[in-house]
C-alpha positions in Angstrom: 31.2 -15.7 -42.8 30.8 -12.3 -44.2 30.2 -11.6 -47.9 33.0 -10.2 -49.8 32.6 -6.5 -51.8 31.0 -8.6 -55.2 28.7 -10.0 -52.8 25.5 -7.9 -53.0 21.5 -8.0 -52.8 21.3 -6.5 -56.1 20.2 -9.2 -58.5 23.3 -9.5 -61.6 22.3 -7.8 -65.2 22.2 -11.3 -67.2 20.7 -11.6 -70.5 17.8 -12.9 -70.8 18.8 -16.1 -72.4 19.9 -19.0 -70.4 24.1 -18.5 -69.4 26.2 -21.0 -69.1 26.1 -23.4 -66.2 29.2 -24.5 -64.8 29.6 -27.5 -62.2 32.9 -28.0 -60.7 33.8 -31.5 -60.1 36.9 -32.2 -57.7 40.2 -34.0 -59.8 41.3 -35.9 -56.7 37.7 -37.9 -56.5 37.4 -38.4 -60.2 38.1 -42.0 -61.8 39.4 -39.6 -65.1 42.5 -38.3 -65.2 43.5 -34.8 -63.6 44.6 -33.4 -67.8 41.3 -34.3 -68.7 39.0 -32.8 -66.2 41.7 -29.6 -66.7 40.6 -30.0 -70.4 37.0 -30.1 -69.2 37.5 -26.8 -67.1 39.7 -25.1 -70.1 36.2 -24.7 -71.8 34.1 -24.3 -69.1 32.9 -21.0 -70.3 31.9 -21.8 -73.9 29.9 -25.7 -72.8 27.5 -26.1 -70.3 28.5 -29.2 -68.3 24.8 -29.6 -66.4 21.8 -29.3 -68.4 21.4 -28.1 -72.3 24.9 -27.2 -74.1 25.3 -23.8 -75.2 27.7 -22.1 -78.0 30.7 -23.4 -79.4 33.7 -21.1 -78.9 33.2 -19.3 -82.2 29.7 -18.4 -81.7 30.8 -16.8 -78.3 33.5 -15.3 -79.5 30.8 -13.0 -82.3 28.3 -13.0 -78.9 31.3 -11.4 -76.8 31.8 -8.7 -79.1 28.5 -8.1 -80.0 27.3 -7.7 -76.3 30.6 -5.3 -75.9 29.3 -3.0 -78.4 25.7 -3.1 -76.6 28.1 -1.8 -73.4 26.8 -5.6 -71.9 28.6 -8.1 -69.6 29.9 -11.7 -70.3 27.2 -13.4 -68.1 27.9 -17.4 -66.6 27.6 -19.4 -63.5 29.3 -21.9 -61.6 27.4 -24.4 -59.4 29.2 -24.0 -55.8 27.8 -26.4 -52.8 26.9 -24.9 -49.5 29.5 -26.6 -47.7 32.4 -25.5 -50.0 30.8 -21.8 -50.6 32.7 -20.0 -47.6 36.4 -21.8 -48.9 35.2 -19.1 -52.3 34.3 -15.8 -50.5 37.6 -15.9 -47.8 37.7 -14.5 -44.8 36.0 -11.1 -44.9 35.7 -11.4 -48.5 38.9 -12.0 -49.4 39.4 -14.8 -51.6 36.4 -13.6 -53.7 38.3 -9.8 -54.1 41.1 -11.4 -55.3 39.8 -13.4 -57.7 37.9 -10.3 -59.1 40.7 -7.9 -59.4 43.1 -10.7 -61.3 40.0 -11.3 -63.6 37.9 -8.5 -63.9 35.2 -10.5 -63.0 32.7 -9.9 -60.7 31.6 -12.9 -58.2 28.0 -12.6 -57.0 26.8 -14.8 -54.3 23.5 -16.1 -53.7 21.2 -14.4 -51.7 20.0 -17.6 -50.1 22.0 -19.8 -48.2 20.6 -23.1 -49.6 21.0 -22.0 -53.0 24.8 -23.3 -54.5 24.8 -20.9 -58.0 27.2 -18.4 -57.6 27.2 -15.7 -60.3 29.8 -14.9 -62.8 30.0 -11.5 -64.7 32.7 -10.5 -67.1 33.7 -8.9 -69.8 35.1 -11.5 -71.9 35.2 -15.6 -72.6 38.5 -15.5 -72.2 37.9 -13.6 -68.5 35.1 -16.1 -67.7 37.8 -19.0 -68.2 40.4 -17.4 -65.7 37.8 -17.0 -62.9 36.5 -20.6 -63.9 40.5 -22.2 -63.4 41.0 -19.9 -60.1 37.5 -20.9 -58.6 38.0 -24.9 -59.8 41.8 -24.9 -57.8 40.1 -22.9 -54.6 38.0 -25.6 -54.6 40.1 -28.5 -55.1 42.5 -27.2 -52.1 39.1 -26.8 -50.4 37.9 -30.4 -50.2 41.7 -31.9 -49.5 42.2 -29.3 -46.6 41.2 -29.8 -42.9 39.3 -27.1 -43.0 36.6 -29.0 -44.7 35.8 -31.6 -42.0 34.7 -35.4 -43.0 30.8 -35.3 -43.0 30.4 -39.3 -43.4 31.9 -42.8 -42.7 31.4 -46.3 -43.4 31.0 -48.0 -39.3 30.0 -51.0 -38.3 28.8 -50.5 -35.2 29.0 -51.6 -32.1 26.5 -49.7 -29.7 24.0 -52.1 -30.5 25.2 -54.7 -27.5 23.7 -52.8 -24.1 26.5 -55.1 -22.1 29.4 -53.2 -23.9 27.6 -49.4 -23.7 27.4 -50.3 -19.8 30.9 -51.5 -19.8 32.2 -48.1 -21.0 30.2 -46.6 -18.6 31.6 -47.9 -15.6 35.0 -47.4 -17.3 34.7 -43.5 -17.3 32.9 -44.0 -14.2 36.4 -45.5 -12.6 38.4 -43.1 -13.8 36.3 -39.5 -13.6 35.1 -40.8 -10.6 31.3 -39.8 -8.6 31.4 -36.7 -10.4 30.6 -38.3 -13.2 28.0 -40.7 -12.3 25.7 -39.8 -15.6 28.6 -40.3 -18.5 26.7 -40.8 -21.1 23.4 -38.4 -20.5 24.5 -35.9 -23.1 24.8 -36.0 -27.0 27.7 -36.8 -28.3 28.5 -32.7 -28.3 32.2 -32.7 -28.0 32.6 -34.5 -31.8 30.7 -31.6 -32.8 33.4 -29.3 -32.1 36.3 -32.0 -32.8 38.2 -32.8 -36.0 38.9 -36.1 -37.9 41.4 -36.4 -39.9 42.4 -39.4 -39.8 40.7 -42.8 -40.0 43.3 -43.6 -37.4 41.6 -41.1 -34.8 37.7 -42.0 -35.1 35.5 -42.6 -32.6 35.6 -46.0 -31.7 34.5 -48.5 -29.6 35.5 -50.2 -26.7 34.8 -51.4 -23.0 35.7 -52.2 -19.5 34.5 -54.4 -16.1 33.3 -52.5 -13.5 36.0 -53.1 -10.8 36.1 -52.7 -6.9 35.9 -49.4 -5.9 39.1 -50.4 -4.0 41.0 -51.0 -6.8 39.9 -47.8 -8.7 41.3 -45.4 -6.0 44.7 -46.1 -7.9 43.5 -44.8 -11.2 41.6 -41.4 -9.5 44.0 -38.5 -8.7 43.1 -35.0 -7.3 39.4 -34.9 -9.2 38.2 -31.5 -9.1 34.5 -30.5 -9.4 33.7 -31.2 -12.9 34.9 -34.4 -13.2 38.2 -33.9 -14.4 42.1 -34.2 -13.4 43.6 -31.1 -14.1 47.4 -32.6 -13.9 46.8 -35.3 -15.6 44.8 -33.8 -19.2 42.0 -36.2 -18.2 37.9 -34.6 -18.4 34.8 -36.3 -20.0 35.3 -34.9 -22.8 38.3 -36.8 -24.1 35.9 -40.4 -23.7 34.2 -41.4 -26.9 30.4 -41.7 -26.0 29.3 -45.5 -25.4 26.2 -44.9 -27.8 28.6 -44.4 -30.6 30.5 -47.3 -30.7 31.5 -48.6 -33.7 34.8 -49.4 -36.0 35.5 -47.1 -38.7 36.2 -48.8 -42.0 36.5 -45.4 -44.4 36.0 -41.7 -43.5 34.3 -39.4 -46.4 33.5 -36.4 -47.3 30.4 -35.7 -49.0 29.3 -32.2 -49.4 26.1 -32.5 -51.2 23.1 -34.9 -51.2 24.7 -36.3 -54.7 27.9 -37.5 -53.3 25.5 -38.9 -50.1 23.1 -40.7 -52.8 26.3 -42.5 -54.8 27.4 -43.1 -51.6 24.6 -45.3 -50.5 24.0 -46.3 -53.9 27.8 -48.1 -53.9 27.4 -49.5 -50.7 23.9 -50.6 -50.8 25.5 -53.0 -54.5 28.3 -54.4 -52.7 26.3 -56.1 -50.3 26.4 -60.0 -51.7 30.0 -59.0 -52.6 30.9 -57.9 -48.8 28.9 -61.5 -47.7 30.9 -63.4 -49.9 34.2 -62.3 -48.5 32.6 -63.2 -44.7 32.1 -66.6 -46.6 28.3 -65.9 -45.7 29.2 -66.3 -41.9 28.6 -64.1 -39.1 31.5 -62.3 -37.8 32.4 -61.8 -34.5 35.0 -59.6 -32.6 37.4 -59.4 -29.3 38.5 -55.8 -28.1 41.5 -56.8 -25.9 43.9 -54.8 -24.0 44.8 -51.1 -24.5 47.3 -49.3 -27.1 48.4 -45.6 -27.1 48.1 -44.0 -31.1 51.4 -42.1 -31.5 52.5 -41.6 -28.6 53.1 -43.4 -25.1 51.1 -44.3 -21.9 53.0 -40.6 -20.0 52.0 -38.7 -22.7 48.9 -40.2 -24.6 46.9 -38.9 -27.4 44.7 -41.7 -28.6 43.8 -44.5 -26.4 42.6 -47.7 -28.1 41.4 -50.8 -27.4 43.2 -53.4 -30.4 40.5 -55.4 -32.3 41.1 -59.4 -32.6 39.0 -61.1 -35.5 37.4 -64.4 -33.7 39.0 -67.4 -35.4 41.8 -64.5 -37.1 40.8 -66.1 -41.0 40.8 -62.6 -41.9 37.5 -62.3 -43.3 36.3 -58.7 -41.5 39.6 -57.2 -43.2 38.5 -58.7 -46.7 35.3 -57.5 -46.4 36.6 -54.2 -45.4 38.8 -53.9 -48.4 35.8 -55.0 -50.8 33.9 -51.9 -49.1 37.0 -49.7 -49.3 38.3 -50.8 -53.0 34.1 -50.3 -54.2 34.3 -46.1 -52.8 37.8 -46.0 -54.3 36.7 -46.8 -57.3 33.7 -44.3 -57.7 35.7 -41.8 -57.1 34.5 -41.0 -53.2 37.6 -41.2 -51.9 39.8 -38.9 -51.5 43.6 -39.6 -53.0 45.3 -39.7 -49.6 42.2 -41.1 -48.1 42.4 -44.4 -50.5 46.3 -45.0 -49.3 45.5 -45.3 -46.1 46.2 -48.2 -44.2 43.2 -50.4 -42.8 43.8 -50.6 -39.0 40.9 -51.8 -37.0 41.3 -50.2 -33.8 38.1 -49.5 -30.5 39.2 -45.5 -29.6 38.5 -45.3 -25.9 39.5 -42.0 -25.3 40.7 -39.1 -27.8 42.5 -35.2 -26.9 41.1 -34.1 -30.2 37.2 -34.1 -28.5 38.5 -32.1 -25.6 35.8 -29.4 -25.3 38.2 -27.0 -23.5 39.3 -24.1 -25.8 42.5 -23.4 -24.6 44.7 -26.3 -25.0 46.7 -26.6 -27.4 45.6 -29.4 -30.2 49.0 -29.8 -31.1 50.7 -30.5 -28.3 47.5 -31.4 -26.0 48.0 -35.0 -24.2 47.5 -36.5 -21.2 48.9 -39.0 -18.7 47.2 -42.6 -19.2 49.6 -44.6 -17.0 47.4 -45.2 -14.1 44.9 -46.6 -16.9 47.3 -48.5 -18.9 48.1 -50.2 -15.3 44.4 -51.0 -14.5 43.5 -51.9 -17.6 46.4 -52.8 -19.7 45.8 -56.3 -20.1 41.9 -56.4 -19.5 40.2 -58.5 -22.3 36.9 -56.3 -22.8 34.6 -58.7 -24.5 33.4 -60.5 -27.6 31.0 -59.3 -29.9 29.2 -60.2 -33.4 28.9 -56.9 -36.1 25.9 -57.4 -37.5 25.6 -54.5 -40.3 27.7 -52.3 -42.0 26.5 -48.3 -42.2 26.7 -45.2 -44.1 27.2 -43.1 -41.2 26.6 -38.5 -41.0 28.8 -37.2 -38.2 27.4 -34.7 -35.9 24.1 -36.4 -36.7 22.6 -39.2 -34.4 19.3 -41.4 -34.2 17.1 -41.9 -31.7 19.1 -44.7 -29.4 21.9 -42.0 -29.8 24.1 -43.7 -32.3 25.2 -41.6 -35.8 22.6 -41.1 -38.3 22.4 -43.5 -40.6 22.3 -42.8 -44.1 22.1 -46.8 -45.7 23.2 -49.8 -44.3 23.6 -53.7 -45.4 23.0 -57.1 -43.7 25.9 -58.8 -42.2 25.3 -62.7 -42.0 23.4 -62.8 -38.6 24.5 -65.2 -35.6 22.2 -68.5 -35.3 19.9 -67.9 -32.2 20.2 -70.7 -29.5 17.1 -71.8 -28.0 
């Protein structure tokens, strides 16, 4: 992303005495109310809100003029985090010009691209404020747009059983056919590129039985020689990679290591809370048959395999809620994020991790009938969940599943001699 005109290598005039630091905080992940972190912002230019407080309003009031008659500028700065910096400058520049010509103020960037504090320099308190408001509502837009992709989730993951990452295996195997014979050799590159934004659309887990190569022959049509079936919409990229399995509980977005830090921090104190809702029992799950997400079988979008609680008491859903109802309350969550519905689901396969840059993400499907046919009714296994992690997309460990951040203990399953 370029830098916009303010944007400069020329170091800002500032006094010599500290200015104001500014940190914006978004309104739709604070537990206060919206009026009062608007308050909050109002006098953003005359209180420091990180680190020592400045001024009240009066002293910068006799400061202003006196550093008008010296021929000075208004100097502050607002605390801007390296994900959320680009939403500020605009394409080319142009968010951050017009912000400066309906201030006066001049926005100067950091020269460094770890750095987050992004210079303010105007003529006025009263100029400083304006800038503040515009730069505080950029940002809020910023964190409940798509554009700013969820960086974390809470999984409890799945790729830990080797019988179900081979299961997947041969499943992609049966349908992409010879061409495919080494599914799972690359990094998960395609969620790279992809979007989530939903819960409903994660990468999930699920499985399948090797079958006869007789009966697969129904399910491959017209492969070319990449693996794919260009009449159908079906290529390896659409599979969710077997060494990510999991079940997505919550999907967040946490743009700097202190949002990442609370995050683990809240999960890490609900642990004997999340155990007590499991009734301190392990918990176990069935991934049986397959589901199309908004959509149907002819022209499919998501393909899921449903999740079945063994002994359906309903304890994995309470402890999901406790988990879900502990980031709601610290304010993690995003407003739209905390309505969302719980729906335990195993994503088998998923248009929006098609690699190709042409289709169209709107309107891109493809036809799952022959699957739904094969498959349909196939019960893919049982399985305990043994932990529950703080997951970093676009991240992964070692044995190739996501990054993870924190976890807790889920009660374990008795070993049988």
């Amino acid at each position: 992303m370029e830098q916009g005109q303010g944007a400069t290598n020329n170091a800002p005039k500032h006094r010599k005495t500290d200015s104001p630091v500014q940190r914006w905080r978004p309104v739709s992940t604070q537990a206060s109310s919206p009026k009062a972190h608007l308050d909050d912002l109002s006098n953003s230019a005359r209180k420091q809100t990180v680190g020592t407080s400045i001024s009240d309003s009066e002293n910068l009031a006799s400061d202003e003029n006196t550093m008008e008659v010296m021929g000075e500028k208004y100097p502050s700065s607002v605390e801007v985090d390296v994900p959320l910096m680009r939403f500020l400058k605009g394409k080319g520049g142009s968010v951050q010009k017009q912000i400066e010509q309906e201030t006066g103020v001049k926005i100067i960037f950091p020269s460094a691209k770890e750095e987050t504090l992004v210079a303010l320099e105007g003529k006025s308190a009263e100029s400083i404020r304006k800038a503040s408001e515009r730069i505080s509502k950029i940002l809020e837009e910023a964190v409940q747009s798509p554009m700013l992709d969820y960086s974390h989730f809470i999984s409890l993951p799945l790729a830990i059983h080797p019988a179900l990452v081979e299961k997947l295996n041969n499943f992609q195997r049966s349908i992409l056919g010879a061409s495919a014979s080494n599914v799972d050799s690359d990094k998960d590159e395609s969620l790279s590129e992809g979007s989530m934004e939903e819960i409903d659309e994660a990468a999930n887990p699920s499985v399948s039985v090797k079958l006869p190569v007789k009966e697969e022959i129904s399910v491959i049509v017209k492969m070319d020689n990449k693996g794919s079936q260009p009449e159908f919409g079906i290529d390896k990229s659409i599979f969710i990679k077997p060494k990510t399995f999991h079940l997505t509980v919550l999907m967040l977005k946490l743009w700097n290591k202190d949002r990442i830090a609370q995050a683990s921090e809240v999960l890490q104190s609900i642990s004997s809370q999340v155990n007590e809702a499991l009734e301190n029992r392990p918990i176990s799950i069935r991934l049986k048959g397959l589901t199309c997400m908004k959509g149907s079988p002819a022209r499919a979008r998501v393909v899921y395999a449903p999740v079945l609680e063994i002994g359906g008491e309903g304890r994995l859903v309470r402890a999901c809620k406790v988990i879900t109802d502990a980031f709601v309350k610290s304010g993690l969550v995003l407003e739209r994020d905390a309505k969302q519905e719980l729906r335990l689901h195993a994503t088998i396969m998923n248009v929006r991790h098609r690699k190709s840059k042409k289709s169209n993400r709107r309107n891109d499907s493809f036809d799952a009938r022959a699957i739904f046919r094969q498959y349909g009714e196939q019960d893919w296994g049982e399985y305990p969940v043994p932990a529950v992690h703080l997951s970093q997309r676009f991240k992964f460990d070692e044995g190739g599943y996501y990054h993870c951040c924190c976890s807790i203990p889920l009660p374990e399953v008795a070993q049988t001699e």
